[in-house]
Each structure stands twice: as structure tokens, then as C-alpha cells.
PDB file of N, CA, C and O in Angstrom, chain B, residues numbered from 101:
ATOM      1  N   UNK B 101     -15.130  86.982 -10.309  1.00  0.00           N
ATOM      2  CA  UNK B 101     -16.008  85.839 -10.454  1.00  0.00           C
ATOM      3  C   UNK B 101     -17.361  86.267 -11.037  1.00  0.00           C
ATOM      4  O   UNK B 101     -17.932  85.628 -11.920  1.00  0.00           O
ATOM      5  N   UNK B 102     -17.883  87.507 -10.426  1.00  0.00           N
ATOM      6  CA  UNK B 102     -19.492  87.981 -11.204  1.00  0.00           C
ATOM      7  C   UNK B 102     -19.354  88.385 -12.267  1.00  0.00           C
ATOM      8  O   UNK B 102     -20.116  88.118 -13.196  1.00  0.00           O
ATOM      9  N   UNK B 103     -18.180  89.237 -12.360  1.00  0.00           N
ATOM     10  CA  UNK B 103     -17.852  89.397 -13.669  1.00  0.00           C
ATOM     11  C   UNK B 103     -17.504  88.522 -14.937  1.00  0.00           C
ATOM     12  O   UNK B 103     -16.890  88.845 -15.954  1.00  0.00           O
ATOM     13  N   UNK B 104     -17.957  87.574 -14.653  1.00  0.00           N
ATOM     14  CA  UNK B 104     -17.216  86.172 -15.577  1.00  0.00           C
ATOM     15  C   UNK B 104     -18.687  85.361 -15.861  1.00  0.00           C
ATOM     16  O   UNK B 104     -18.633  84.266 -16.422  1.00  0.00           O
ATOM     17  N   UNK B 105     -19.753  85.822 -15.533  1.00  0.00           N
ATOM     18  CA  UNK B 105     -21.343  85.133 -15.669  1.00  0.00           C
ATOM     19  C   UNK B 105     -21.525  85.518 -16.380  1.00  0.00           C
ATOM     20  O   UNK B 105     -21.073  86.635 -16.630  1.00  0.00           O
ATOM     21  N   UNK B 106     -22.590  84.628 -17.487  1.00  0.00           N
ATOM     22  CA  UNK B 106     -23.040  85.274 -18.922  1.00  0.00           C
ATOM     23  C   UNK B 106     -24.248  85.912 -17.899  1.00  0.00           C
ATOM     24  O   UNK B 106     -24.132  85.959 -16.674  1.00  0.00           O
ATOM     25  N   UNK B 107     -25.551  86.440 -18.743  1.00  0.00           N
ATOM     26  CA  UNK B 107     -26.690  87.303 -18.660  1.00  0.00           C
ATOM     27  C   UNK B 107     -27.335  86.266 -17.997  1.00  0.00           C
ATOM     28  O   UNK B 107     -27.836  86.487 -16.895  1.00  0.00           O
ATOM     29  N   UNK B 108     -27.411  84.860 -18.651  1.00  0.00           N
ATOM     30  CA  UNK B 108     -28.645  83.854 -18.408  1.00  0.00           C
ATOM     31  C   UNK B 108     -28.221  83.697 -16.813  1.00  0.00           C
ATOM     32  O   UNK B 108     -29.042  83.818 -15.904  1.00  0.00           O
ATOM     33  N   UNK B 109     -26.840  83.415 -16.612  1.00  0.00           N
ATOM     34  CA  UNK B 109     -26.284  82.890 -15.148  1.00  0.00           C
ATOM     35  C   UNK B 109     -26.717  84.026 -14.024  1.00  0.00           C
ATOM     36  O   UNK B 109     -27.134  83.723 -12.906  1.00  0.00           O
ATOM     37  N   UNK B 110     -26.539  85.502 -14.540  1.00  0.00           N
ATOM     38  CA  UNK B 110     -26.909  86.678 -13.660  1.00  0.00           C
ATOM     39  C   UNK B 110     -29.062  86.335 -13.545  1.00  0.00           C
ATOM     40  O   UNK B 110     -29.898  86.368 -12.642  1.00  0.00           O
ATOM     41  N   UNK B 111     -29.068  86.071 -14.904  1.00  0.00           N
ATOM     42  CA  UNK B 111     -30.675  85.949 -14.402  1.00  0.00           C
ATOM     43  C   UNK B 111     -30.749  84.978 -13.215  1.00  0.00           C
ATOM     44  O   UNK B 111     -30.775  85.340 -12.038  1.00  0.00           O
ATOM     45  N   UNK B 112     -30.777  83.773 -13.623  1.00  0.00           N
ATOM     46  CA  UNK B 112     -30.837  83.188 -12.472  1.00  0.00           C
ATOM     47  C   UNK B 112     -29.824  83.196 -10.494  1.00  0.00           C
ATOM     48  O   UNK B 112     -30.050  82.747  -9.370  1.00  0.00           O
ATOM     49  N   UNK B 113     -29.200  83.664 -10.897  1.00  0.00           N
ATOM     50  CA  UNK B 113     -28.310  83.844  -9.517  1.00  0.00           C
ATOM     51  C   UNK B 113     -28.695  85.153  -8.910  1.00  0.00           C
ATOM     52  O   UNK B 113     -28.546  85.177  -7.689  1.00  0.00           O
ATOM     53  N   UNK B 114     -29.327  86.666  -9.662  1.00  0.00           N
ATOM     54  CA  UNK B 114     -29.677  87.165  -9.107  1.00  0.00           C
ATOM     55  C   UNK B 114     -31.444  87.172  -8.235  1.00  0.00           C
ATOM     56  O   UNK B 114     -31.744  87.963  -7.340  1.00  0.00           O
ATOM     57  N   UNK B 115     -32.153  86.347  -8.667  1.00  0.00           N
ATOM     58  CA  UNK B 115     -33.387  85.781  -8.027  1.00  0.00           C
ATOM     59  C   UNK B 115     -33.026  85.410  -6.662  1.00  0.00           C
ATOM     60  O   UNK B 115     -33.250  85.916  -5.563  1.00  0.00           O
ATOM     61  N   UNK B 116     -32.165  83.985  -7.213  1.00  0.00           N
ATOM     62  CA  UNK B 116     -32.018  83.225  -5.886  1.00  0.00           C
ATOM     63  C   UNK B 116     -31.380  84.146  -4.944  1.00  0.00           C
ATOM     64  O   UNK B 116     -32.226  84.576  -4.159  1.00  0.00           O
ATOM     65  N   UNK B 117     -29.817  84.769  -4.650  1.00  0.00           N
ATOM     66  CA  UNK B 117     -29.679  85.520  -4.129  1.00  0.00           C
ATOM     67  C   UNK B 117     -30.593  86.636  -3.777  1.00  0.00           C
ATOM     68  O   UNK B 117     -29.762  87.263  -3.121  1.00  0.00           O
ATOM     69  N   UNK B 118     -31.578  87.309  -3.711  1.00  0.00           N
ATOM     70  CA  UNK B 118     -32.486  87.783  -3.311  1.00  0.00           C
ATOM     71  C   UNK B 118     -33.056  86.809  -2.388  1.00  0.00           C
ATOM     72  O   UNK B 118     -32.586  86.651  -1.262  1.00  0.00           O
ATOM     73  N   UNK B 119     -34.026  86.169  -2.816  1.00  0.00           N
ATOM     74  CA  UNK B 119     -34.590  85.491  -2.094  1.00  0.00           C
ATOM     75  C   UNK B 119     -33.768  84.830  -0.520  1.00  0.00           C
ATOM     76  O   UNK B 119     -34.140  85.219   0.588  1.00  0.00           O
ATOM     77  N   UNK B 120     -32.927  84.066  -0.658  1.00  0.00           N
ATOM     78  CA  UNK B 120     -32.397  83.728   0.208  1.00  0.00           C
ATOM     79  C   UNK B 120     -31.816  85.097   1.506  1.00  0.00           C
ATOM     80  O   UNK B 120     -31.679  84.988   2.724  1.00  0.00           O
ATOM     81  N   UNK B 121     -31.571  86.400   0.516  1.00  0.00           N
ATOM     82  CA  UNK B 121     -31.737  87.357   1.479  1.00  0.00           C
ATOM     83  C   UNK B 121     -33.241  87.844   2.448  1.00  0.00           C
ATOM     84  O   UNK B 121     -33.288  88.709   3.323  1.00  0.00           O
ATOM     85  N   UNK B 122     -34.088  87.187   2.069  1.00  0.00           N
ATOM     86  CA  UNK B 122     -35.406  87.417   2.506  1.00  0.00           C
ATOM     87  C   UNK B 122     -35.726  86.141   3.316  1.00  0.00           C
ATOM     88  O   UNK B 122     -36.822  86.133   3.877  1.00  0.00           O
ATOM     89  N   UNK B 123     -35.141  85.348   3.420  1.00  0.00           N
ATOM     90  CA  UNK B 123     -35.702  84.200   4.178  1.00  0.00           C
ATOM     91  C   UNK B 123     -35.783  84.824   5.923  1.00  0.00           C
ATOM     92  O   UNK B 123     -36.718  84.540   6.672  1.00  0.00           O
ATOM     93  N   UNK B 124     -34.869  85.505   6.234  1.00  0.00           N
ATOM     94  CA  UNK B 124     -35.394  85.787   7.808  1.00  0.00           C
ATOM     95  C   UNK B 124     -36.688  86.355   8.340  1.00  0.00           C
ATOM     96  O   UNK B 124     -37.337  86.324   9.385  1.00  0.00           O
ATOM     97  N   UNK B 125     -36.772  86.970   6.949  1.00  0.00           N
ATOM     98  CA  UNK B 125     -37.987  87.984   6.784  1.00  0.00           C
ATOM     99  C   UNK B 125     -39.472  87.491   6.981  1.00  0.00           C
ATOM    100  O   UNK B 125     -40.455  87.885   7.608  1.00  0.00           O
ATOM    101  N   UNK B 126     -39.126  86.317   6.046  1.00  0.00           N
ATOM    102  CA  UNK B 126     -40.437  85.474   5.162  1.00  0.00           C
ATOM    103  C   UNK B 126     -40.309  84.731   6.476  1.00  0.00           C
ATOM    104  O   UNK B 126     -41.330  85.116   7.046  1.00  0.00           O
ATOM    105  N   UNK B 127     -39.776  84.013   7.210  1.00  0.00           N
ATOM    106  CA  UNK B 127     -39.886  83.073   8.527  1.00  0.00           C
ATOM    107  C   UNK B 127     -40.581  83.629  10.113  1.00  0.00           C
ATOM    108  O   UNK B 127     -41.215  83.057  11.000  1.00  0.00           O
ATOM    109  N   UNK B 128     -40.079  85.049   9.907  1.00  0.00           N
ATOM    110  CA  UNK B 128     -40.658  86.064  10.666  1.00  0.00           C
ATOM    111  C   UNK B 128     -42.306  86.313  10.704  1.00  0.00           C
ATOM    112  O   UNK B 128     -43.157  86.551  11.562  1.00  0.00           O
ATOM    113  N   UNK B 129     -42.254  86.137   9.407  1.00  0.00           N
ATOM    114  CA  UNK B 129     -43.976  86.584   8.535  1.00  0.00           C
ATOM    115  C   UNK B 129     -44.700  85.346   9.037  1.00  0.00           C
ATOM    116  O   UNK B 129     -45.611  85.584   9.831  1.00  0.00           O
ATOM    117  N   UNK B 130     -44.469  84.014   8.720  1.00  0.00           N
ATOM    118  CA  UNK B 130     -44.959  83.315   8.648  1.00  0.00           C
ATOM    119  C   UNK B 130     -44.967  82.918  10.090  1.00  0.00           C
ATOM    120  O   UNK B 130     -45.869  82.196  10.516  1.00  0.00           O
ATOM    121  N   UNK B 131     -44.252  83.242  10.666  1.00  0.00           N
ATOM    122  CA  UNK B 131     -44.398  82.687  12.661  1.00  0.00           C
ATOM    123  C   UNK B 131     -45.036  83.829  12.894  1.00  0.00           C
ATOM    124  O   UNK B 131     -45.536  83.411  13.939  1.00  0.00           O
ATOM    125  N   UNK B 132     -45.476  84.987  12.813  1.00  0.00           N
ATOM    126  CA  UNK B 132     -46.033  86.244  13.559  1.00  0.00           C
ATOM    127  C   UNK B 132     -45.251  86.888  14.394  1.00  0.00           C
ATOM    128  O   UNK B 132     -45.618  87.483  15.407  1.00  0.00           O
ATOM    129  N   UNK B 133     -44.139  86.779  13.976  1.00  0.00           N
ATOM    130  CA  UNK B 133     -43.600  87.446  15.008  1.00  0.00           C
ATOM    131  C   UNK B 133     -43.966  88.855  16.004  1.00  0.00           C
ATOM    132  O   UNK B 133     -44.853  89.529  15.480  1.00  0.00           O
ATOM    133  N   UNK B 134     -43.618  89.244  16.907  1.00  0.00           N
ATOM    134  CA  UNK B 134     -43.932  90.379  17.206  1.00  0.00           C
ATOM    135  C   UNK B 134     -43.233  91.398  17.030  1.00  0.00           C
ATOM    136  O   UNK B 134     -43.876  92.386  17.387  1.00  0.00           O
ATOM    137  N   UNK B 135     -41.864  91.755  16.519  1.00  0.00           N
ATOM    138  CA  UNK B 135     -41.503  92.213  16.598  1.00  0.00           C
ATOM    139  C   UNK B 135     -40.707  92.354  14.615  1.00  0.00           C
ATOM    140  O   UNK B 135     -39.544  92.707  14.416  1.00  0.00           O
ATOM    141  N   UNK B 136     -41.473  92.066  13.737  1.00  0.00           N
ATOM    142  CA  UNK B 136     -41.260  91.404  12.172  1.00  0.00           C
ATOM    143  C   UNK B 136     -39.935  92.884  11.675  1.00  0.00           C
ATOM    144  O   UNK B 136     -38.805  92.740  11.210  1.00  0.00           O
ATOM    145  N   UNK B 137     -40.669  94.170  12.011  1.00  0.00           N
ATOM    146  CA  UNK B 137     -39.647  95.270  12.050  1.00  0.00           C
ATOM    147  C   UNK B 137     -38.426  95.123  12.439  1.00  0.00           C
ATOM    148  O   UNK B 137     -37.642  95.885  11.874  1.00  0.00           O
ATOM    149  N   UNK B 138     -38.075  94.566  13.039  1.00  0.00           N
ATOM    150  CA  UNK B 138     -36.926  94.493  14.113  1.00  0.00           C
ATOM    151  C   UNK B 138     -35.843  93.191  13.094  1.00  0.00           C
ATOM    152  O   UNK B 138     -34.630  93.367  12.970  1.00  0.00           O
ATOM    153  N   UNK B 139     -36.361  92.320  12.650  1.00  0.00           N
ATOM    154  CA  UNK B 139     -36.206  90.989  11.952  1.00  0.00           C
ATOM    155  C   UNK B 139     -35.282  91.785  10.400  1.00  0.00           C
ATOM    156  O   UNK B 139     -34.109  91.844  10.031  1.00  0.00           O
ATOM    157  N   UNK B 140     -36.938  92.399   9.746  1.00  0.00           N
ATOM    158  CA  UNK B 140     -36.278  93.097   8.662  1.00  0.00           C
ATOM    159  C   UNK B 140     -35.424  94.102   8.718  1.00  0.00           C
ATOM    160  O   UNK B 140     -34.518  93.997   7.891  1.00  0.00           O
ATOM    161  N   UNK B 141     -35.390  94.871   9.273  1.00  0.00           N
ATOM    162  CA  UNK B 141     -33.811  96.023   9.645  1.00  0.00           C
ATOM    163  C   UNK B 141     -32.367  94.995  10.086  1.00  0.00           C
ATOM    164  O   UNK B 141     -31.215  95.214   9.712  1.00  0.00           O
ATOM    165  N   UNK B 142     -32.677  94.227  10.683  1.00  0.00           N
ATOM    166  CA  UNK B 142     -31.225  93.193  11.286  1.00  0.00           C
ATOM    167  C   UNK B 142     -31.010  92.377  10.021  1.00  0.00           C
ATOM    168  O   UNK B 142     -29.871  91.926   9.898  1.00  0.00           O
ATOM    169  N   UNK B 143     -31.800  92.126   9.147  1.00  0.00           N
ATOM    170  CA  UNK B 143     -31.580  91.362   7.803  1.00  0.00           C
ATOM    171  C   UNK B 143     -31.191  92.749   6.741  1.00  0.00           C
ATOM    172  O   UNK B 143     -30.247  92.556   5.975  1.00  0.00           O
ATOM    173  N   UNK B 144     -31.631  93.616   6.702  1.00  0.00           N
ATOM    174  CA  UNK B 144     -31.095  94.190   5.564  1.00  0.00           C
ATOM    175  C   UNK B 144     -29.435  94.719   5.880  1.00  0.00           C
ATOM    176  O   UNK B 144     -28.489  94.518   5.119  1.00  0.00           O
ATOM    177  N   UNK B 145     -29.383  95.369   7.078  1.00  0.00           N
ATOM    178  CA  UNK B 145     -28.409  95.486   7.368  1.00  0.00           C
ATOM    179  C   UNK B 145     -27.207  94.499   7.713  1.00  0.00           C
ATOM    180  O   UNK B 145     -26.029  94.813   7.886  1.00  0.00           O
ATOM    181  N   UNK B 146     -27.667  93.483   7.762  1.00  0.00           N
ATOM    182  CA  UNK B 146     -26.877  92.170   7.666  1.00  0.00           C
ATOM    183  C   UNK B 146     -26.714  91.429   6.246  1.00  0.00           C
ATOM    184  O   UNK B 146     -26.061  90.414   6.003  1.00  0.00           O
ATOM    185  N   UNK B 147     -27.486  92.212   5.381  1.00  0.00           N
ATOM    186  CA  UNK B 147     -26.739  91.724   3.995  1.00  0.00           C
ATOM    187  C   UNK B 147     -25.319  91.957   3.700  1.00  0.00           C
ATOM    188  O   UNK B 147     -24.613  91.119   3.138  1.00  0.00           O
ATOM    189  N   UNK B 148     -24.911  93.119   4.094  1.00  0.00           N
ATOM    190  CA  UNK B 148     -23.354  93.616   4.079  1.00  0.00           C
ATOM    191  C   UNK B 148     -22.471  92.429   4.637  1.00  0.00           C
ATOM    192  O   UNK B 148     -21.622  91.799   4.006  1.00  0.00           O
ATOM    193  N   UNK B 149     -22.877  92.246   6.045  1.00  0.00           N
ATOM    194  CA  UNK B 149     -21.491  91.369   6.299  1.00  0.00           C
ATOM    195  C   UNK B 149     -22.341  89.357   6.729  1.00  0.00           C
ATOM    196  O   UNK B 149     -21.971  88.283   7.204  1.00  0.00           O
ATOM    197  N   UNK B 150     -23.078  89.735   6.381  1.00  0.00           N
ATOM    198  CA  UNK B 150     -23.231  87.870   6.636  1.00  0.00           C
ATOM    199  C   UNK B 150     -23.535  87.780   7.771  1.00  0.00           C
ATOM    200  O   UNK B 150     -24.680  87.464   8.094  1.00  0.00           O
ATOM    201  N   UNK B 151     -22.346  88.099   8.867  1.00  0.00           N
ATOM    202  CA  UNK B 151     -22.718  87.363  10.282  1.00  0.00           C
ATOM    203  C   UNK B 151     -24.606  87.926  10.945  1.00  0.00           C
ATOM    204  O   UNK B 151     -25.327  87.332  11.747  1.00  0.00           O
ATOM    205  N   UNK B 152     -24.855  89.199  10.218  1.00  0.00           N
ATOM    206  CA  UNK B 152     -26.350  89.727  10.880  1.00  0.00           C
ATOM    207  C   UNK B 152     -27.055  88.789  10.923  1.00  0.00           C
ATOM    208  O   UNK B 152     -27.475  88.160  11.894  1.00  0.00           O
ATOM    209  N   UNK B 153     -27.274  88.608   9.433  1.00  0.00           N
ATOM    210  CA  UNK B 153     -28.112  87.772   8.264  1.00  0.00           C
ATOM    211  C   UNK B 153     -28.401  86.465   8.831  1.00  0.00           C
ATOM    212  O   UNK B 153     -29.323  85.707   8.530  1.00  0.00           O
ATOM    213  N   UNK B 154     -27.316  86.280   9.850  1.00  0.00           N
ATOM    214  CA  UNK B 154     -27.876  84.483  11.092  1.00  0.00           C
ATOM    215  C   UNK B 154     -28.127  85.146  12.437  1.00  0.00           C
ATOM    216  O   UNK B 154     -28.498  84.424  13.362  1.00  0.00           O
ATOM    217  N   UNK B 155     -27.992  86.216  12.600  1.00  0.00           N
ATOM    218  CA  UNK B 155     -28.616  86.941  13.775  1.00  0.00           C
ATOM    219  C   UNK B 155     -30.322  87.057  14.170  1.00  0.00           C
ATOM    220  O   UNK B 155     -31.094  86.863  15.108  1.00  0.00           O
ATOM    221  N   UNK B 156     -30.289  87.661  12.295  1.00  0.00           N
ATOM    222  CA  UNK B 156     -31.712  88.068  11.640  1.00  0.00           C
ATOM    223  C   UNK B 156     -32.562  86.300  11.738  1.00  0.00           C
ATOM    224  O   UNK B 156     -33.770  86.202  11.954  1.00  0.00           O
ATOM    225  N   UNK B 157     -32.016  85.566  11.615  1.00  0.00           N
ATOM    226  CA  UNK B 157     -32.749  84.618  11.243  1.00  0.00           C
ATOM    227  C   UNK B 157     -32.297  83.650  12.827  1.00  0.00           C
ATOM    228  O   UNK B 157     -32.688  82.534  12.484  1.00  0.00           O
ATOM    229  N   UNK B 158     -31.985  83.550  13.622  1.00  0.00           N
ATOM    230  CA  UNK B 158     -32.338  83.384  14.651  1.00  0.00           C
ATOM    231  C   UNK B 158     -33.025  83.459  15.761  1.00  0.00           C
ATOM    232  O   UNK B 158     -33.267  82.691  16.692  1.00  0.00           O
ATOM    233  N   UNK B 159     -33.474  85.277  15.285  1.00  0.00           N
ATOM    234  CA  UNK B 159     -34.332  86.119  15.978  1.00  0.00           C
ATOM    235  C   UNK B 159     -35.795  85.669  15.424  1.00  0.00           C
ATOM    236  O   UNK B 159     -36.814  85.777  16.107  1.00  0.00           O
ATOM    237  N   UNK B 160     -35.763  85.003  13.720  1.00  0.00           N
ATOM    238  CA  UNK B 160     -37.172  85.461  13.480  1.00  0.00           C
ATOM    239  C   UNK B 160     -37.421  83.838  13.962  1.00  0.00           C
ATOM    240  O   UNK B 160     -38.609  83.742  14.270  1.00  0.00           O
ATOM    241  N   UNK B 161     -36.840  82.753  14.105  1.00  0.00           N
ATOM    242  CA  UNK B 161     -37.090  81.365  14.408  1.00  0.00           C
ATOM    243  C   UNK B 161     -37.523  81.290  16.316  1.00  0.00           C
ATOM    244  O   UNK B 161     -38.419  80.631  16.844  1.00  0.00           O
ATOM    245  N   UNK B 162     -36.525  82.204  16.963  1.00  0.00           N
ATOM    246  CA  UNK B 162     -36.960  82.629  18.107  1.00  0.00           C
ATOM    247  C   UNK B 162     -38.164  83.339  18.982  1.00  0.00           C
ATOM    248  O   UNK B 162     -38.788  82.911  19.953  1.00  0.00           O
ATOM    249  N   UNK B 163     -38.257  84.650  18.233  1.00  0.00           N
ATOM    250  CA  UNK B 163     -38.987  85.719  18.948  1.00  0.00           C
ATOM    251  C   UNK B 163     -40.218  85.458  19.116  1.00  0.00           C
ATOM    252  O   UNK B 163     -40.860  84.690  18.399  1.00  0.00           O
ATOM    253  N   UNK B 164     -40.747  86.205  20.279  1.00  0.00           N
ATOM    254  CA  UNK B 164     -42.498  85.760  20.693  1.00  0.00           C
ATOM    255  C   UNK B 164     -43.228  85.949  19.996  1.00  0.00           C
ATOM    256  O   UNK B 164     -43.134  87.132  19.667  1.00  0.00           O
ATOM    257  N   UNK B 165     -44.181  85.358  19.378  1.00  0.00           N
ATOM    258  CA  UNK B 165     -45.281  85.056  18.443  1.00  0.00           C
ATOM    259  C   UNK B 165     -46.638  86.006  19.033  1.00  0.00           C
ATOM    260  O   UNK B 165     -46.818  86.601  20.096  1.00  0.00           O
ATOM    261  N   UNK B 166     -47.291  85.871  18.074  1.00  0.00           N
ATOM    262  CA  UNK B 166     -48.436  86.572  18.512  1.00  0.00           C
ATOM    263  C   UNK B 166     -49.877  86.018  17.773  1.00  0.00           C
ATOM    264  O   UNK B 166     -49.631  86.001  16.567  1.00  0.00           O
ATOM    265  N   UNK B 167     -50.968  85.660  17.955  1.00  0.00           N
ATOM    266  CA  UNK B 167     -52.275  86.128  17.573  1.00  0.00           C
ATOM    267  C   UNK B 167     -53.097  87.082  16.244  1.00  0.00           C
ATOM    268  O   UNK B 167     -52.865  88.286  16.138  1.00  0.00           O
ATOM    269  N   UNK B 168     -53.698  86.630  15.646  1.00  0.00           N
ATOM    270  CA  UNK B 168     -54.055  87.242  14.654  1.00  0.00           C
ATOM    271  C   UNK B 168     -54.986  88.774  15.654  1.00  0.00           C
ATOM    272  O   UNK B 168     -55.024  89.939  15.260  1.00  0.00           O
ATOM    273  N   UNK B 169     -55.336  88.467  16.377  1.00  0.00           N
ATOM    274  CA  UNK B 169     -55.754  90.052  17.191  1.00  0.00           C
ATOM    275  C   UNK B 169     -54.907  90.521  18.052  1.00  0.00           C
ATOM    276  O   UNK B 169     -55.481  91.177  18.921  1.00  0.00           O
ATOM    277  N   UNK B 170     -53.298  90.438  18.232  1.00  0.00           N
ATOM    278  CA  UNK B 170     -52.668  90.851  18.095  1.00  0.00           C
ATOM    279  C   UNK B 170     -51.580  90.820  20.017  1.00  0.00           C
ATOM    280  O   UNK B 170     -50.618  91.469  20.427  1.00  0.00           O
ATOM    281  N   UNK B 171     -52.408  89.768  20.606  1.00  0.00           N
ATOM    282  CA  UNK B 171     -52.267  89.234  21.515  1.00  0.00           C
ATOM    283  C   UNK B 171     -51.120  87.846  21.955  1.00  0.00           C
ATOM    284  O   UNK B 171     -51.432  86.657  21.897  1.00  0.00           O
ATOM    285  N   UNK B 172     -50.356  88.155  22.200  1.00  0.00           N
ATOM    286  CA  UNK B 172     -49.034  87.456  22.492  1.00  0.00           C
ATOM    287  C   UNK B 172     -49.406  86.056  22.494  1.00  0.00           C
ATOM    288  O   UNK B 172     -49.979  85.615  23.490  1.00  0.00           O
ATOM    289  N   UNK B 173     -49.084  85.086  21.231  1.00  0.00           N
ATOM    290  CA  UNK B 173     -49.381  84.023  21.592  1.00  0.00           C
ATOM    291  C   UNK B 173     -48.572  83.041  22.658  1.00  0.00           C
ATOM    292  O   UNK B 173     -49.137  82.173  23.323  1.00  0.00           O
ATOM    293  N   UNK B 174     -47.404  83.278  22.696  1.00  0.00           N
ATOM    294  CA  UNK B 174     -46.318  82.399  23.673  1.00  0.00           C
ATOM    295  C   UNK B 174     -46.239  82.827  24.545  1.00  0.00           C
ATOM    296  O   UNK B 174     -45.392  82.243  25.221  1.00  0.00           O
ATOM    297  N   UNK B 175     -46.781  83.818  25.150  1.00  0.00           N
ATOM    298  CA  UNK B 175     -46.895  84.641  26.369  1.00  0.00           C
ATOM    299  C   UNK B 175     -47.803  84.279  27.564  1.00  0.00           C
ATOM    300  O   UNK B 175     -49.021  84.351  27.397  1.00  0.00           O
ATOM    301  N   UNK B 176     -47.159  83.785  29.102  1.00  0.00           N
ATOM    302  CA  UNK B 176     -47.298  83.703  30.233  1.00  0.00           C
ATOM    303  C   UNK B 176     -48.900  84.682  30.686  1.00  0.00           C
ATOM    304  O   UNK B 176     -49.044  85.853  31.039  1.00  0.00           O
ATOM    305  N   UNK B 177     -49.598  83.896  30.534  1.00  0.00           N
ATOM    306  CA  UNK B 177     -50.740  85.142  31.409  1.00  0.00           C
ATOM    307  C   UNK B 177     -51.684  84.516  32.643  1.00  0.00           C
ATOM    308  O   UNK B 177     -51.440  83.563  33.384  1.00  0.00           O
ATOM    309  N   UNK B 178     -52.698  85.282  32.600  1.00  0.00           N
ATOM    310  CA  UNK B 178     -53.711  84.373  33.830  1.00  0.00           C
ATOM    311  C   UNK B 178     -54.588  83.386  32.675  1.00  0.00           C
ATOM    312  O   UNK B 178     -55.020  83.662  31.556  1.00  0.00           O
ATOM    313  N   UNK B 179     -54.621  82.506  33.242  1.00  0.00           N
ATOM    314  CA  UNK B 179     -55.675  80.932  32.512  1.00  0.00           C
ATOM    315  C   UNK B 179     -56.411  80.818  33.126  1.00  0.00           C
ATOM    316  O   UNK B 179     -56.282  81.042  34.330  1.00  0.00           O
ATOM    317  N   UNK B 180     -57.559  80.404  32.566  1.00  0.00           N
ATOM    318  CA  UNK B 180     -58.895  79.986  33.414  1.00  0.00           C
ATOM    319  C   UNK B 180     -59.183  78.674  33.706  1.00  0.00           C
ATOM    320  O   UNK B 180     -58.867  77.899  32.804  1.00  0.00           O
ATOM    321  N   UNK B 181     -59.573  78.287  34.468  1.00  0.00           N
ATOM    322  CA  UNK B 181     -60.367  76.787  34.760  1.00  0.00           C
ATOM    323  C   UNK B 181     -61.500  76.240  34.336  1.00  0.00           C
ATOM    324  O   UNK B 181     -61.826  75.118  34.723  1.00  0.00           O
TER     325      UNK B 181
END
């Protein structure tokens, strides 16, 4: 089947395919995750077989957020009155 794409079809299909491999990544980034390392290793290594690649992107829609100073934003602590 890849073998059967002219040049123009590889231009464009190889972008998108990229990209869409980066979406766990980029969702990770954009929530803060805490753990964004963890996101990108389970996504690259889940390019091979697919099933990671919704692992990866479950984790980055999931995992605890954090603070631009670097302080757990979804995280249980003492509150003040």
C-alpha cells in the first residue's frame, strides 16, 4: 500500500502521521503534566504496536498536573482559611 503513493501523497501522509504520533506528547505539554518523561517514552515506544500509543495518551489526559513553580497542582494538601 506505501509503496503504491506518489511523492506528493508521501509528502503529505508523512507530516500527518508524525504528528498524530505526538499528540500524547503535545497533550501532556499542554496539561503540565508531572511526569511529561514518562508520557514521551510510553508514546515512542508505543509507536511499534498501537495499543501503547492509547496508553500514552490516557496517561497524558490523566496524570497529576502541576504549577508553573513546579508544585502539584491537583494535589491534596493543607488549605488555609
Amino acid at each position: 500500500m506505501i509503496g503504491n503513493l506518489t511523492p506528493f501523497e508521501l509528502l503529505i501522509f508523512v507530516p500527518v502521521a508524525l504528528l498524530l504520533l505526538c499528540v500524547p506528547a503535545i497533550v501532556a505539554y499542554r496539561r503540565k503534566v508531572e511526569r511529561l518523561w514518562l508520557v514521551v517514552v510510553v508514546s515512542l515506544i508505543g509507536t511499534t504496536t498501537g495499543l501503547l500509543w492509547f496508553v500514552a495518551l490516557y496517561m497524558a489526559m490523566t496524570m497529576r498536573t502541576r504549577t508553573d513553580d513546579g508544585t502539584p497542582l491537583n494535589a491534596s494538601g493543607p488549605t488555609t482559611a
